[in-house]
C-alpha positions in Angstrom: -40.5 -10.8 -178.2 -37.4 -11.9 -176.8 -36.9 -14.4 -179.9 -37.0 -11.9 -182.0 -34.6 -9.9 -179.4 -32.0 -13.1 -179.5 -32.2 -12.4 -183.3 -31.2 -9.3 -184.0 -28.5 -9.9 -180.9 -27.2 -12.6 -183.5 -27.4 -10.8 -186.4 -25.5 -7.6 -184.6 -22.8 -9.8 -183.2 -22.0 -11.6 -186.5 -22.2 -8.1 -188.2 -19.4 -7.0 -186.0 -17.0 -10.1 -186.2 -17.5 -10.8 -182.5 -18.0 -14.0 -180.6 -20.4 -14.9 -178.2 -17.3 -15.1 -175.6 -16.4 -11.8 -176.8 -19.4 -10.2 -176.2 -20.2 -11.7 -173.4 -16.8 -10.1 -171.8 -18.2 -6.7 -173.1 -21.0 -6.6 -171.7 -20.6 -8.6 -168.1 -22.8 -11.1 -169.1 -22.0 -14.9 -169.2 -21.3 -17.0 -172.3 -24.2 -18.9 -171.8 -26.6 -16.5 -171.0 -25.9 -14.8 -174.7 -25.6 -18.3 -176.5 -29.6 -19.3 -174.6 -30.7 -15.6 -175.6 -29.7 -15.8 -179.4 -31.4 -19.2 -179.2 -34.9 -17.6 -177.8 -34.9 -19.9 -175.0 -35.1 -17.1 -172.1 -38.2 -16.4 -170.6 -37.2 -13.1 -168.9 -34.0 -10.9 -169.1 -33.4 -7.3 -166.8 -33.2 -4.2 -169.1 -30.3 -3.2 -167.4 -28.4 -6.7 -168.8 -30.5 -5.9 -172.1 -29.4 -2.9 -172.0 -25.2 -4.0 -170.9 -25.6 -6.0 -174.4 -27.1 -3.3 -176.3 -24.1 -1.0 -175.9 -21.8 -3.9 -176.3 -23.1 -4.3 -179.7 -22.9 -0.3 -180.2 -26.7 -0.4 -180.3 -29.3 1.4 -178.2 -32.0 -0.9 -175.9 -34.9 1.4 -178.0 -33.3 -1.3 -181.2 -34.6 -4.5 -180.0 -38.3 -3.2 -180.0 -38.3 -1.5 -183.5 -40.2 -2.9 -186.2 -39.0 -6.5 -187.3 -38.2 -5.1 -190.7 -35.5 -2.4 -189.6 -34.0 -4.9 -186.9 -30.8 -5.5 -189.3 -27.6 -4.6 -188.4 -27.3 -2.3 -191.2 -30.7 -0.7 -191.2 -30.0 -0.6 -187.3 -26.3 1.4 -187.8 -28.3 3.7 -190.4 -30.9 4.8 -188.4 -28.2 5.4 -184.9 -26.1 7.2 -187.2 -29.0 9.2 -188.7 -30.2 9.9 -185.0 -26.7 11.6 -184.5 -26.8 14.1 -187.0 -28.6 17.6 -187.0 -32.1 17.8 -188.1 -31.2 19.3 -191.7 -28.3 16.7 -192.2 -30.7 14.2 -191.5 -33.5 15.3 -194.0 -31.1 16.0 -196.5 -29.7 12.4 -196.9 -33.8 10.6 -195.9 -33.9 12.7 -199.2 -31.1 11.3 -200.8 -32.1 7.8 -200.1 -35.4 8.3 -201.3 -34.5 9.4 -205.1 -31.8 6.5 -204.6 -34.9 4.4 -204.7 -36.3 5.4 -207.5 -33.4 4.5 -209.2 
């Protein structure tokens, strides 16, 4: 699991044009403790750290445990930004997308 975590951490930080260093600073972590999380080599991590890195990467801690498949960053920015909008706003572009893939 927290490969997979280290992963989309990666994939979220090189989305956003940020360096380790840089994140690191954002969320009170160390440099090395993001570089040896992106790697997978952690055995254990605090949600609330998790969690510091989460929001430094403008994501929410519930992203690292979605489905493998929706863990990139853009699916991941689609689905926060859909979560911000009201309920019919949000139907009426799930609909859009849908007949977008039928195209």
């Amino acid at each position: 699991m927290l490969e997979e975590i280290g992963i989309t951490i990666r994939k979220q930080r090189k989305s956003l044009n940020m360096t380790i260093e840089q994140l690191a600073e954002k969320s009170g972590s160390s440099p090395s403790l993001i570089s040896i999380i992106e790697r997978g080599k952690l055995d254990n991590i605090k949600m609330q750290k998790l969690n510091d890195i989460a929001v430094a990467l403008n994501l929410q801690l519930s992203d690292f445990f979605l489905n493998e498949n929706l863990q990139d960053p853009d699916t991941l920015n689609l689905i926060n930004y859909l979560s911000t909008l009201p309920e019919d706003k949000r139907r009426d572009i799930a609909k859009l997308i849908m007949k977008l893939k039928n195209l």
